[in-house]
PLY file of the C-alpha trace (Angstrom):
ply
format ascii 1.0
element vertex 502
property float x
property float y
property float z
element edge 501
property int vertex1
property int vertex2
end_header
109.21 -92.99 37.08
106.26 -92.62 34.47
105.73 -89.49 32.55
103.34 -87.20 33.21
99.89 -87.99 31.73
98.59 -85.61 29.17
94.79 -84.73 30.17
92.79 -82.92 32.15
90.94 -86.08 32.03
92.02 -89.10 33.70
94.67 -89.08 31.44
92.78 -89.76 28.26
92.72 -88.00 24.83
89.76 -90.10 23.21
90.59 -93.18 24.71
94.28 -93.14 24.94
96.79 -92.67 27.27
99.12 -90.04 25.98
101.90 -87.51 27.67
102.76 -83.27 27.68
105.11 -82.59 25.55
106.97 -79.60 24.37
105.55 -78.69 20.69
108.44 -77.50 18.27
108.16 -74.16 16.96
107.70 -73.13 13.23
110.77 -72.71 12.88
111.83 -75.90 12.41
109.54 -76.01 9.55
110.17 -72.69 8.07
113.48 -73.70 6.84
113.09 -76.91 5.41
111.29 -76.66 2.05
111.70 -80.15 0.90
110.04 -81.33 4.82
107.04 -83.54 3.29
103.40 -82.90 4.09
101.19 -85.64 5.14
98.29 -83.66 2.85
98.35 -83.23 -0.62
97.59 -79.44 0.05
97.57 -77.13 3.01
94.37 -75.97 4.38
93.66 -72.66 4.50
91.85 -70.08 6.40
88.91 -68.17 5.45
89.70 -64.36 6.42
87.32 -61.62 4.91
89.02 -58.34 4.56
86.14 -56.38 6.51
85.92 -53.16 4.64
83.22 -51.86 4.60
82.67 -50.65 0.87
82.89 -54.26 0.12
79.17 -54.36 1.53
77.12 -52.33 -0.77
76.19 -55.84 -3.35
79.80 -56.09 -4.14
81.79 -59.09 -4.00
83.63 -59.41 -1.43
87.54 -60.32 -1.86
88.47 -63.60 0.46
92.04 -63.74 1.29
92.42 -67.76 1.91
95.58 -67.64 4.51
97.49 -70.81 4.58
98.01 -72.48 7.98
101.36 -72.12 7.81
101.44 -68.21 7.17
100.65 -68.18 10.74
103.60 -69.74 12.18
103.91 -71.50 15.56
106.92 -69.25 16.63
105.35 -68.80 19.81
107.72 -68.43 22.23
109.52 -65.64 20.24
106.98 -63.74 18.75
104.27 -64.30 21.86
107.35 -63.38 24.48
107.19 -67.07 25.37
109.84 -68.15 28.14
111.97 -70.09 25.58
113.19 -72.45 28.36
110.53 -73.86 29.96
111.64 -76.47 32.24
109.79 -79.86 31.64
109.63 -83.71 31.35
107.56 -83.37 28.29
109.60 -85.00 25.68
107.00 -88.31 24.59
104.60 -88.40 22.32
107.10 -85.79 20.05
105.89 -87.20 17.03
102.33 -87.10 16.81
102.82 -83.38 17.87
104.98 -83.29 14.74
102.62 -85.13 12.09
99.84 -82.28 13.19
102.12 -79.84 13.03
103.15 -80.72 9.72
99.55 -81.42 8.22
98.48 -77.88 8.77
101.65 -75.53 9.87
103.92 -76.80 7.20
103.86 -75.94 3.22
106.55 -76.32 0.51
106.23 -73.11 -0.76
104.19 -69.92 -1.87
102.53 -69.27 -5.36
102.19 -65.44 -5.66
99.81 -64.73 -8.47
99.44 -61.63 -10.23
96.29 -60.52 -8.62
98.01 -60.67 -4.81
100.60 -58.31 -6.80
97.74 -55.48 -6.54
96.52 -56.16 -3.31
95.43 -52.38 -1.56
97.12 -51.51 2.07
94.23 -52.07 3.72
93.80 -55.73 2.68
97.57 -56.29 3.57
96.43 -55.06 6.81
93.56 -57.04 6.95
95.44 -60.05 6.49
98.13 -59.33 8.93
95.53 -58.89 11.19
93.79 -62.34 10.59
97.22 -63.87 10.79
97.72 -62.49 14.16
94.80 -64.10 15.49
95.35 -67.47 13.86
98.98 -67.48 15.27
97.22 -66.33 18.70
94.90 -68.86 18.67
97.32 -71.89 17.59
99.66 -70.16 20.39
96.78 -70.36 22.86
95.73 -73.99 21.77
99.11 -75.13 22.14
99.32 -73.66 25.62
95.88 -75.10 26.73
97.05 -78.57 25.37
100.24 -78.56 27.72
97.66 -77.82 30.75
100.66 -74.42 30.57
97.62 -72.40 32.66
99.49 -68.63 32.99
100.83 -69.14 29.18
96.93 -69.22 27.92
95.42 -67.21 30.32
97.60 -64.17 29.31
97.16 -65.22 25.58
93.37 -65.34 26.00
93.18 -62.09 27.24
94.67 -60.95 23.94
92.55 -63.46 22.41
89.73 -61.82 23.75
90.51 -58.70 22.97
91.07 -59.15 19.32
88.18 -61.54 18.46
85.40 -59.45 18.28
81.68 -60.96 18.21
80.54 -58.42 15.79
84.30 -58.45 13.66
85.06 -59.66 10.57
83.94 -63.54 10.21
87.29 -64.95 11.41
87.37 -62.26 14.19
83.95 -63.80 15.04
84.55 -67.45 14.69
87.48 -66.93 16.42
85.14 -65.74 19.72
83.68 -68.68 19.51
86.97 -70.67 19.66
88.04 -68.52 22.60
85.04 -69.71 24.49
86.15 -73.14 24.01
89.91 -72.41 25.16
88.81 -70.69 28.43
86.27 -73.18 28.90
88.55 -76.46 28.16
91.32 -74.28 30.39
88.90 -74.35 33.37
88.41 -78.07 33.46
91.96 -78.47 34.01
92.10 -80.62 37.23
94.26 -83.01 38.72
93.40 -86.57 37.54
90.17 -87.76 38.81
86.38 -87.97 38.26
84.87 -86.29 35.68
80.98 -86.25 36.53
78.03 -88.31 35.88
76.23 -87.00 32.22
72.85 -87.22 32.07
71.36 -89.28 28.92
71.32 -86.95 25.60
71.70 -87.54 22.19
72.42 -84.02 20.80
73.71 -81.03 21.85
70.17 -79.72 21.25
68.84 -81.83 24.25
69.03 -79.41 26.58
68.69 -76.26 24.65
67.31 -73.14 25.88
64.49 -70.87 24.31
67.78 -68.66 22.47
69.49 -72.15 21.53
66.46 -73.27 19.70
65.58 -69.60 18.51
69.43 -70.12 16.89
68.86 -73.40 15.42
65.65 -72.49 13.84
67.56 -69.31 12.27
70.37 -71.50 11.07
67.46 -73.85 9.52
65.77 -70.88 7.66
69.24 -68.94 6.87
72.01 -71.97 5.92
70.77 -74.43 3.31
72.84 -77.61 4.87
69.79 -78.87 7.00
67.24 -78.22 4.12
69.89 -79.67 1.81
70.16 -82.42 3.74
65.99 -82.77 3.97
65.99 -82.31 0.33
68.52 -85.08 -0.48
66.56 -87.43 2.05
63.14 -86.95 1.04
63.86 -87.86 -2.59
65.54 -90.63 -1.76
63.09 -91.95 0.76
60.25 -91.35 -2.59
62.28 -93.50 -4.53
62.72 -96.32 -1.95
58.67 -96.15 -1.56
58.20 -96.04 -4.92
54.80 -98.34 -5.91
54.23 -99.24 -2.54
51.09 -98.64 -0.72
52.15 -99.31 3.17
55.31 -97.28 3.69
57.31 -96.64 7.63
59.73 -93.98 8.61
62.14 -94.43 11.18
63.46 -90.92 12.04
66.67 -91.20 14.43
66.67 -88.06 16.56
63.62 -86.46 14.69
65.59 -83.80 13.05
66.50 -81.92 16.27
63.47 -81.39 17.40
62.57 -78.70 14.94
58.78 -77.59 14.96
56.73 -78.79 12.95
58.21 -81.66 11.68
59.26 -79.63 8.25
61.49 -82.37 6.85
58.34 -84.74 7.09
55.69 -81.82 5.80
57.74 -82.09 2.13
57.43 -85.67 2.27
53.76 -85.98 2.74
53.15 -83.23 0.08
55.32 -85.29 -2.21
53.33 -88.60 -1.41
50.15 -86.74 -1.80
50.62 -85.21 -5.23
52.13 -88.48 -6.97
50.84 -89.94 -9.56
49.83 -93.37 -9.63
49.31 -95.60 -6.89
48.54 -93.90 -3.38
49.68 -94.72 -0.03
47.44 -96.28 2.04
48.93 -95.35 4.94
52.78 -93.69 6.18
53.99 -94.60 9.61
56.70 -92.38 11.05
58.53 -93.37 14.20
60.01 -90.48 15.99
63.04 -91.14 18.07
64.57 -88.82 20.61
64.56 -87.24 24.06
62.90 -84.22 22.85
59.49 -83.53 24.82
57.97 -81.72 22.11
58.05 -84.91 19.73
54.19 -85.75 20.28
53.09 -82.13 19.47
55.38 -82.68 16.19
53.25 -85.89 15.26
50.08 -84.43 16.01
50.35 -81.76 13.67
51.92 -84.07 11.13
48.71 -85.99 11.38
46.63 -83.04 10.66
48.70 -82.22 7.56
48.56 -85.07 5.89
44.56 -86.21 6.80
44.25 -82.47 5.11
46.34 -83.95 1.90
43.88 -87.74 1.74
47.32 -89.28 3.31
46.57 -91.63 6.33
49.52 -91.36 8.86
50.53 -92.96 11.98
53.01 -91.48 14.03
55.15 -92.87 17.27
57.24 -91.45 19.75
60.05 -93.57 20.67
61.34 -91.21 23.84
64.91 -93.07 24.26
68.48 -92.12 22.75
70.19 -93.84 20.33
72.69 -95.56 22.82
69.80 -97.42 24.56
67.08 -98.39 21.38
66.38 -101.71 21.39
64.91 -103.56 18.04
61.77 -103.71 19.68
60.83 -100.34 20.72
60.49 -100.03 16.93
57.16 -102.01 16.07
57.74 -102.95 11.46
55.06 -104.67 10.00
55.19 -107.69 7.42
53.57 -105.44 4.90
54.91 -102.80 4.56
58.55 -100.94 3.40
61.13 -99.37 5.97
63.46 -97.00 5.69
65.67 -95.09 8.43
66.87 -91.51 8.21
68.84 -89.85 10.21
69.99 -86.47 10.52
72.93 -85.14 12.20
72.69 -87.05 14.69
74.93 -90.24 13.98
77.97 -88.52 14.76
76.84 -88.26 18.28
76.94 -92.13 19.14
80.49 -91.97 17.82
82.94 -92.43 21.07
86.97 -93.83 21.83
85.63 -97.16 21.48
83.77 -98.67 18.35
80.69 -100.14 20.75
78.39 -97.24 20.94
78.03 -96.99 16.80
78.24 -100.51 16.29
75.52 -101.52 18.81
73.26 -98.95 17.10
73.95 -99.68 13.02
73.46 -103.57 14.13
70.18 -102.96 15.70
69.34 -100.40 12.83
70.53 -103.39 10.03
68.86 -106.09 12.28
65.34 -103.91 11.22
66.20 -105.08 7.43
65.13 -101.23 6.36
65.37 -101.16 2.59
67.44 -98.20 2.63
69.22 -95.93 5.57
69.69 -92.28 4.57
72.03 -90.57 6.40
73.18 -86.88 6.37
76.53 -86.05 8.63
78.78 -82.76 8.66
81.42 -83.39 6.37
84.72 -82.98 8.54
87.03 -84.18 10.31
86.59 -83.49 14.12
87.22 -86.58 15.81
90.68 -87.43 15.58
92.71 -88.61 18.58
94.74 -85.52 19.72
93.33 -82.20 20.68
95.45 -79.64 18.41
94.53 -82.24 15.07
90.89 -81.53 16.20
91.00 -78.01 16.98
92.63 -76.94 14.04
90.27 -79.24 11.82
87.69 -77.49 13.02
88.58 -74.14 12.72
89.39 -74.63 9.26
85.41 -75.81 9.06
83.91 -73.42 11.16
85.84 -70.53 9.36
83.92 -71.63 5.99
80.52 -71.40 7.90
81.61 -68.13 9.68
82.96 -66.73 5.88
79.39 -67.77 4.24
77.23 -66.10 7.33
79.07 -63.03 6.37
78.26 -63.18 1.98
74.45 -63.56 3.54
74.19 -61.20 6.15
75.20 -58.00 7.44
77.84 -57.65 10.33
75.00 -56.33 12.73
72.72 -58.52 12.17
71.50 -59.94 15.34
70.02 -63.23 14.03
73.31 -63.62 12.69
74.99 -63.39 15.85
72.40 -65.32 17.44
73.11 -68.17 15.02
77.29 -67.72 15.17
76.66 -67.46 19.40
74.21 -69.79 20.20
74.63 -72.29 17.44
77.94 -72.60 15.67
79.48 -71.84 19.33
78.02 -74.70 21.09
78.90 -77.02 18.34
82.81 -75.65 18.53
82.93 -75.15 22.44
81.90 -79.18 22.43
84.86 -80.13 19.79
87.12 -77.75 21.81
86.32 -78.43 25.50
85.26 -81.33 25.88
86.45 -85.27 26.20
85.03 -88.41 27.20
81.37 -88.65 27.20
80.67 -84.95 27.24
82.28 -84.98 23.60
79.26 -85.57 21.24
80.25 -83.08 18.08
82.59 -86.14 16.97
82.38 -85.24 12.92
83.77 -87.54 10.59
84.51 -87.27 6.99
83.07 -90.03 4.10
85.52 -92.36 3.42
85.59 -92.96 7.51
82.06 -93.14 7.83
81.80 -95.31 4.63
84.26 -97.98 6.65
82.29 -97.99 9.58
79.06 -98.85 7.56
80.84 -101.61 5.72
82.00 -102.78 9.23
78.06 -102.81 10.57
77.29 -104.95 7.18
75.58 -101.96 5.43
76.52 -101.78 0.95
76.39 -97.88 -0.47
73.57 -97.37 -2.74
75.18 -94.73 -4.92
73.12 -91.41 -4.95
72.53 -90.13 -8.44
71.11 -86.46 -8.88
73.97 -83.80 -8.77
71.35 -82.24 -11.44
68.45 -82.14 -9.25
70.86 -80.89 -6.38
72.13 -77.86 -8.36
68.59 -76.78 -9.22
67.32 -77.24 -5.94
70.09 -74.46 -4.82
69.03 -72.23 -7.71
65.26 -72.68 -6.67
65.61 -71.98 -3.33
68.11 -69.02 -4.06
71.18 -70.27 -2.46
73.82 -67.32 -2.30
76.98 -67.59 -4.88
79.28 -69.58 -3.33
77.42 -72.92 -2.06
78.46 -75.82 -4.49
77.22 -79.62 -5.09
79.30 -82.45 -5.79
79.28 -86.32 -6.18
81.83 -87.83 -3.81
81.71 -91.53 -4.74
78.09 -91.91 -4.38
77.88 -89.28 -1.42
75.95 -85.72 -2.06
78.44 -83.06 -0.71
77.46 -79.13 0.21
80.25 -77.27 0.19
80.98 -73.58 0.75
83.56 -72.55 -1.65
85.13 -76.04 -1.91
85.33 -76.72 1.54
82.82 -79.85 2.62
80.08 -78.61 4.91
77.56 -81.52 4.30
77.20 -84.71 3.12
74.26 -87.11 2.45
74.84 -90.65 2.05
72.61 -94.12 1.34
72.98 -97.76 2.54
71.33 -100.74 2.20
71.56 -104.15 4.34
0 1
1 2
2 3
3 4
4 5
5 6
6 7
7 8
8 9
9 10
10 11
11 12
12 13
13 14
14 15
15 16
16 17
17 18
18 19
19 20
20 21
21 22
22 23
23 24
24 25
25 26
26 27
27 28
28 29
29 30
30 31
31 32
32 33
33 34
34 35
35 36
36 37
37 38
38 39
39 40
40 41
41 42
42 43
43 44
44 45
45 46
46 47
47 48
48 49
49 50
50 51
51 52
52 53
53 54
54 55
55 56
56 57
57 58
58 59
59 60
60 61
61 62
62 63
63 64
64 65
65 66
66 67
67 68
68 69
69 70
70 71
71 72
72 73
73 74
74 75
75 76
76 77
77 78
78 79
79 80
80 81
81 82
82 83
83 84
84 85
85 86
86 87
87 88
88 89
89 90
90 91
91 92
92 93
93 94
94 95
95 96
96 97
97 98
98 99
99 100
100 101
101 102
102 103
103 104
104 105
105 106
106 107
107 108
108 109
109 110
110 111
111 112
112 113
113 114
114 115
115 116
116 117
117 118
118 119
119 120
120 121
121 122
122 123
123 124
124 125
125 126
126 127
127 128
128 129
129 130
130 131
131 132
132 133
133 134
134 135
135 136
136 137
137 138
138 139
139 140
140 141
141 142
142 143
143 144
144 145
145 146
146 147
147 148
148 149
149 150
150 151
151 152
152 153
153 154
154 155
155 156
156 157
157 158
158 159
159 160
160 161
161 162
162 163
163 164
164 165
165 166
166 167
167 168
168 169
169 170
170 171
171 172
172 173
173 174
174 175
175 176
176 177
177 178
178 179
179 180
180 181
181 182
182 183
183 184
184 185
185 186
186 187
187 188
188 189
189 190
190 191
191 192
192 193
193 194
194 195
195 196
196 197
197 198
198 199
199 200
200 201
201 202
202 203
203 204
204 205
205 206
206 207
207 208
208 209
209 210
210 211
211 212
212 213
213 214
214 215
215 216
216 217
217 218
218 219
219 220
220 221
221 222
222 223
223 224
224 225
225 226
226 227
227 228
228 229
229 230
230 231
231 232
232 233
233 234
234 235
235 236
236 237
237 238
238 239
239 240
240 241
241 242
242 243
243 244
244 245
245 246
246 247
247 248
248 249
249 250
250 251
251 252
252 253
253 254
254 255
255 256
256 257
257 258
258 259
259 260
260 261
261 262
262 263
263 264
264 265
265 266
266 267
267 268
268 269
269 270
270 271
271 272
272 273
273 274
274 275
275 276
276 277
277 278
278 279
279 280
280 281
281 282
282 283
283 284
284 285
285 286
286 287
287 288
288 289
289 290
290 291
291 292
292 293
293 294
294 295
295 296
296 297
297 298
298 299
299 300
300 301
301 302
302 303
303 304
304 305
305 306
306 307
307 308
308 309
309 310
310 311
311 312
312 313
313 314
314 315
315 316
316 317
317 318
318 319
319 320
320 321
321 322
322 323
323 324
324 325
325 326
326 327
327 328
328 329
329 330
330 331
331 332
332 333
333 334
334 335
335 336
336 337
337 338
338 339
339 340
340 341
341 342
342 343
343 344
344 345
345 346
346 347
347 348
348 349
349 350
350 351
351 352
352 353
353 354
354 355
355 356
356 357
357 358
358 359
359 360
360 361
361 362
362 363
363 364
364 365
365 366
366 367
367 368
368 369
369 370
370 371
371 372
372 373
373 374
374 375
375 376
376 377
377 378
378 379
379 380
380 381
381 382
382 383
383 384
384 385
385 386
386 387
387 388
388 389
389 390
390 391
391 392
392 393
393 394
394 395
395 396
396 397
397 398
398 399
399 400
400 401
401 402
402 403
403 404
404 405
405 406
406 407
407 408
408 409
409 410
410 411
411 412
412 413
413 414
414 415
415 416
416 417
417 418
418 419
419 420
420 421
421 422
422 423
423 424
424 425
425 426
426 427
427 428
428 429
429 430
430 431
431 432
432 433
433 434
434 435
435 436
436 437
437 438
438 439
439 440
440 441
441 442
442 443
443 444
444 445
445 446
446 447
447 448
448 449
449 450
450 451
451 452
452 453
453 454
454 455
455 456
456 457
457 458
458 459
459 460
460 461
461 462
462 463
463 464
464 465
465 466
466 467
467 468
468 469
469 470
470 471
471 472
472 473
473 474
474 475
475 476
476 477
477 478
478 479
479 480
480 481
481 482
482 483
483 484
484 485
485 486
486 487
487 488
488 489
489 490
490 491
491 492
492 493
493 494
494 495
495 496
496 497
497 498
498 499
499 500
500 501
């Protein structure tokens, strides 16, 4: 008799067929110092003690919790039936290489400073380790399809993960949403629905999605970063030339007013030297505001002497074909693209490999491409989800140095931004998946599979004073990651912005 399949969804975790299993508890871990660790160091949690006398332009003290600190002793601790009667005894080592990787540590440094820590800030931490081992508890549950087990822990969950809490009570919301919702599609093995063509999240967004992503634009300095990186890049590749294209994959979103392509023109306008003759930008994406975007583009740069064309190309990624893109003998391509990659990435290599051929196939002299910086694609749910939350918990822990707790364009961002981005990692499989994040050194092999070289980006310097120009709060760091640009929040990747050529 075969054993039971382990999905909601035809029996699939990205692409493989996989069984339920029964997760060992921390304590197998907790007692065995010497157990290796697949990572050189345990990632940790980002958990602001909320006090509020912290606020008043003081710094606030981050206790980083270790994965580990909150344990997977579930079925003690959580009142979990400790005999559980199953068949769910495959796939008992990939459960134990995750658990390892992020429950598992070989031991504590106490430093001086935790020596003075107040009672409120031990409270505050007990606190945040409560939720984390509710939410691993809840994941866990939700992974072995275990429907009573996570409903009752989600109505803790809920009740503890405030949306206007400290930032790990409020990313944790967000993660909550993605439980319940993940829990609901729980079904017996069958069809999972047609999806209509998208290539972003953003596709379909309503009027408070795109209010949310226009905040995050304004408030968070990875998209700008990102524009920055590309822009200067894209000078230097059109450096002495007078007919110059821009392929832009997705458009940047959809954001109004084409702001990414705004700094560009300026920049081509006020160099010295030889001037453009004319800038073609090709605008690809399903978003129906695309043609407004160009028009005003147009206006903005015949108001700066800069002669531009612009195209809509109104397809996704999936189904561009070399020849919806119309390059000229004269003149020098390149192709940026903006978050949006990581959406073509699926359970098979086709998808991403039919688009970077057809993109190498236009012989652009460079591609510029700016990605998150994590790690949310691997194959097997709790590797993902707790990948994730270690991300989003960085994002949620900067929101709260910038903002105040009741600000509401901070919860609009956290809500209607951050949120859909998790509740996709969390909740979703198959095609419906499309926040599939990847980190460098994977996105550097893929490139060198579609026949693309690195060209090495060199201006850390020019990085660091953009963040000091544009008054990027403490915190927010630049580094060179073998030729990669990385924007990071406190160490922790958020960002990075890469360069190939054919």
């Amino acid at each position: 008799m075969s054993p039971t399949l382990y999905s909601a969804f035809k029996g699939e975790i990205d692409g493989e067929n996989l069984y339920i299993v029964d997760i060992p508890t921390m304590d197998h871990y907790a007692y065995c110092p010497h157990q290796h660790v697949l990572e050189s160091s345990t990632p940790t949690l980002f958990i602001p003690l909320c006090d509020e006398t912290t606020r008043n332009n003081k710094r606030k003290r981050t206790v980083e919790i270790p994965f580990w600190l909150g344990s997977f002793n579930t079925h003690s601790s959580l009142n979990t039936n400790s005999s559980r009667n199953s068949t769910k005894k495959h796939f008992r080592d990939h459960i134990q290489t995750y658990t390892q990787r992020y429950l598992a540590a070989e031991g504590v440094e106490e430093g001086s400073e935790d020596m003075n820590i107040s009672e409120s800030e031990e409270d505050g931490c007990a606190d945040g380790m409560r939720l984390v081992q509710l939410l691993i508890a809840c994941a866990e549950a939700v992974a072995c399809r275990d429907k009573s087990h996570a409903s009752i822990l989600l109505s803790e969950l809920k009740a503890n993960a405030l949306v206007f809490g400290s930032s790990f009570q409020r990313v944790a919301s967000c993660f909550v949403q993605g439980l319940a919702e993940r829990l609901t599609l729980i079904q017996p093995i069958g069809p999972v629905g047609v999806m209509q063509p998208m290539m972003n999240i953003m596709d379909a967004a309503s009027e408070e999605k795109e209010e949310a992503f226009r905040l995050v634009y304004e408030t968070c300095p990875h998209i700008q970063f990102g524009h920055f990186v590309a822009n200067a890049t894209v000078l230097e590749a059109f450096e002495g030339e007078s007919f110059v294209h821009v392929v832009d994959l997705g458009m940047s979103l959809g954001l109004k007013h084409g702001h990414q392509w705004r700094g560009l023109i300026q920049s081509l306008a006020n160099r010295a030297g030889q001037r453009v003759r004319c800038l073609r930008i090709t605008g690809v994406g399903l978003c129906e505001r695309l043609k407004t975007i160009g028009e005003e583009l147009s206006v903005y740069a015949n108001n700066l002497g800069i002669n531009l064309e612009f195209q809509v190309v109104q397809k996704n990624l999936e189904s561009l074909q070399p020849e919806d893109i119309k390059v000229r003998e004269e003149e020098v391509l390149v192709v940026n693209s903006i978050l949006q990659l990581h959406c073509v990435v699926k359970e098979s290599r086709g998808a991403l490999n039919s688009v970077l051929q057809m993109v190498h196939g236009l012989s652009p002299k460079v591609l510029v491409m700016v990605e998150q910086d994590s790690s949310h694609n691997g194959p097997f749910f709790l590797g993902r989800f707790m990948e994730s939350l270690h991300y989003y918990s960085a994002i949620f822990d900067s929101l709260d140095v910038m903002l105040p707790k009741y600000d509401t364009k901070r919860a609009k961002m956290e809500q209607f931004y951050f949120a859909e981005e998790i509740k996709n990692i969390v909740s979703c499989e198959g095609p419906l998946r499309m926040e599939r994040h990847e980190r460098v050194d994977q996105w550097r092999r893929r490139m060198s599979r579609a026949g693309f070289q690195a060209a090495p980006i060199k201006m850390v310097a020019q990085a660091k004073q953009w963040l000091t120009k544009n008054k990027v709060c403490d915190g927010y760091t630049v580094v060179e990651e073998k030729g990669c640009l990385v924007l990071g929040w406190k160490s922790k990747p958020i960002v990075a912005v890469s360069c190939w050529k054919c």
